[in-house]
C-alpha positions as CSV (number, residue, x, y, z in Angstrom):
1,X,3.3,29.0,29.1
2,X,-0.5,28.3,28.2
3,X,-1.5,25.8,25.1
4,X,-4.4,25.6,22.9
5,X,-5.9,22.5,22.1
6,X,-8.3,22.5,18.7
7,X,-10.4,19.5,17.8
8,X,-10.4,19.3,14.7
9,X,-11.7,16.2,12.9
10,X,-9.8,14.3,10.1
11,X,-12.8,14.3,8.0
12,X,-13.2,18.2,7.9
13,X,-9.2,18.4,6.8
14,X,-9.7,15.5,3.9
15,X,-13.0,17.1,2.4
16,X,-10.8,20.8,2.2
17,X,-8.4,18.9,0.3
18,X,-7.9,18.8,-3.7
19,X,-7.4,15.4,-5.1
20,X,-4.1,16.1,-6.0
21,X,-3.2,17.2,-2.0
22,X,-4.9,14.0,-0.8
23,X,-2.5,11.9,-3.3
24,X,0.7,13.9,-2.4
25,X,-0.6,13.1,1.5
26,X,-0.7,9.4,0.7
27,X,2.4,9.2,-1.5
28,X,4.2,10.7,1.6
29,X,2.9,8.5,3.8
30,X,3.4,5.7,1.9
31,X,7.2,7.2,1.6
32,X,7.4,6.9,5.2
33,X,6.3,3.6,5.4
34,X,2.8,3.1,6.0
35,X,1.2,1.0,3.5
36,X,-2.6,-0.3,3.3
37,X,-3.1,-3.6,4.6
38,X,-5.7,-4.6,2.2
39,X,-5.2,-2.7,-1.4
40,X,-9.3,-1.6,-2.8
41,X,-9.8,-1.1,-6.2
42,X,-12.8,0.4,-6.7
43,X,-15.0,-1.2,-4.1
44,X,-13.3,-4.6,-4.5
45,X,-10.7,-5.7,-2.2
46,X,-7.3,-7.3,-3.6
47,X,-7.5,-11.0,-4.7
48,X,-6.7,-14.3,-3.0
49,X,-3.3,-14.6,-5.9
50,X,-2.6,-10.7,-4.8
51,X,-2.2,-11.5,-1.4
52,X,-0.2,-14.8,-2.5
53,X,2.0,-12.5,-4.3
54,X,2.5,-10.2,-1.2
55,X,3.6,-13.3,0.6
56,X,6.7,-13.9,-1.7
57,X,8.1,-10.4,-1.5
58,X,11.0,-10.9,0.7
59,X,10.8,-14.3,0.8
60,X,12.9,-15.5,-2.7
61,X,15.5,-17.1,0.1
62,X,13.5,-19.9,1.0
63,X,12.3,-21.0,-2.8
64,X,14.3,-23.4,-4.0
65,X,15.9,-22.9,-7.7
66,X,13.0,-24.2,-9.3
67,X,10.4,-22.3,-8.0
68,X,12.3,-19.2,-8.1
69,X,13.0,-19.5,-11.7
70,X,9.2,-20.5,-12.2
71,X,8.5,-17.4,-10.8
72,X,10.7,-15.4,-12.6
73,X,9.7,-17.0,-15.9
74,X,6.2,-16.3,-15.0
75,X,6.9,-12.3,-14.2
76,X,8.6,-11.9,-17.7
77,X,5.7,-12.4,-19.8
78,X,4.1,-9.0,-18.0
């Protein structure tokens, strides 16, 4: 049995690809699981109260009633 082995870099696949492939490429990835560990918008990286937000997800079970409902009153205005 022989193999071929191409080097190819990740760069020269990306710049082939239309805006719209590179965004189905990261919506599947991000389908599969992998997520950014810093979100950038533009060329700002996500704020101190995003990452604080980030920290909650998951983690309602050890507010207490109070801050739960703080919360929650807080997220209904948006």
């Amino acid at each position: 049995m022989s193999y071929i082995s191409i080097d190819i870099d990740i760069d020269e696949i990306l710049c082939e690809m239309s805006s719209k492939e590179k965004q189905k490429l990261v919506d599947d990835l991000y389908g599969d699981g992998y997520i950014p560990t810093k979100l950038v918008v533009g060329d700002v990286f996500s704020s101190d109260f995003d990452e604080a937000c980030e920290k909650l997800k998951g983690n309602s079970w050890r507010l207490t009633n109070e801050e739960e409902e703080f919360i929650l009153n807080i997220s209904k205005r948006f």
